[in-house]
N, C-alpha and C positions, 0 to 999 in steps of 0.2 A: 379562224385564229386571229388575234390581236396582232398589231404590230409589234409590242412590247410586251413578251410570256410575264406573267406572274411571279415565277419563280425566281430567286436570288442564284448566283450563280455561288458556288461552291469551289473552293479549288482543291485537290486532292492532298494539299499538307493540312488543310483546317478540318478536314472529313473524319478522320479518324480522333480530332480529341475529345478530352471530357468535353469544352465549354460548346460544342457542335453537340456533343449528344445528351449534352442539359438542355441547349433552346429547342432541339427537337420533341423532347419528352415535355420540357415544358409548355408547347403549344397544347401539347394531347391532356395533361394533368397540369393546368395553374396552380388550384387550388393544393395538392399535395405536394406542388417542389416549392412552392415561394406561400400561399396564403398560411399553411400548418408550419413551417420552419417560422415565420413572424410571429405567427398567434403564442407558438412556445418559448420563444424570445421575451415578449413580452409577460406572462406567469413566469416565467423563471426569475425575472429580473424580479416580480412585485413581491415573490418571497424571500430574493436574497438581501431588495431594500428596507424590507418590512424592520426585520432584526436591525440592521444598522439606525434605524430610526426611532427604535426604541431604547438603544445606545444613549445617542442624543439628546433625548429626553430626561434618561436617569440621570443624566450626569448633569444638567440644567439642575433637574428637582436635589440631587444632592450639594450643589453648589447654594442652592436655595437656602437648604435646612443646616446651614453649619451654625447656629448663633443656638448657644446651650440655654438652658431655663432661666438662669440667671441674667443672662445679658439681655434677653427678654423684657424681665421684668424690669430691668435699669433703662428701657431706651426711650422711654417717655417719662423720667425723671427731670430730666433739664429743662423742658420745654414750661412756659411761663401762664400760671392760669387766668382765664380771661373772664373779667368781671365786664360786666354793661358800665357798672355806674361807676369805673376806674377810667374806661372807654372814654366815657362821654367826659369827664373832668380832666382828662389824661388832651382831650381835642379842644376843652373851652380854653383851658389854659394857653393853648398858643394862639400867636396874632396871625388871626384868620383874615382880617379883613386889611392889613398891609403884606401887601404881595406887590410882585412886579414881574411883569413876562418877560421873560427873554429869548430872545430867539435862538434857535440853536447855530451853532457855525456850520455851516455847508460843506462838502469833498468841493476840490478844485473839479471846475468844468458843470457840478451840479446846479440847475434852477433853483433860486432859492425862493420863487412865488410871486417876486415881486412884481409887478406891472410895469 
């Protein structure tokens, strides 16, 4: 015999409760007091999330679809139509070749590049 038994020592108030005769059983059966209580945990939960998540969704898609027939057909009314050759008389027209760079103003404390 070792100097030091294997066993834990027990005292006689912690003997008699459940959480003494869960670690007991649980050494004999892991798999049916802790792996099958999880694995049901988890399926329980993916079909009570399931529904809630299709909640979410509906109510996304009906926020989506509120704009009637009509407001449909008006939402690309305003927008302006684009010819090439308005385009290109629309850019010779302005003075492209007087320009001037400016530098932009810096935050305080920012590099502003200079060397």
């Amino acid at each position: 015999m070792g100097a030091f038994p294997n066993r834990k020592y027990q005292s006689t108030a912690t003997a008699g409760t459940f959480a003494a005769r869960y670690r007991a059983m649980m050494s004999k059966r892991p798999f049916l007091l802790f792996g099958l209580p999880f694995m049901s945990v988890i399926v329980a939960g993916s079909f009570i999330l399931t529904p809630a998540a299709a909640i979410r969704y509906e109510r996304h898609d009906r926020k989506v679809r509120m704009m009637s027939r009509e407001e449909e057909l008006s939402v690309g009314r305003e927008k302006r139509r684009v010819d090439m050759k308005d385009e290109y008389y629309r850019l010779a027209a302005k003075d492209i070749d007087n320009w001037e760079q400016k530098r932009v103003k810096r935050l305080a404390g920012e590099s502003d590049g200079i060397l």
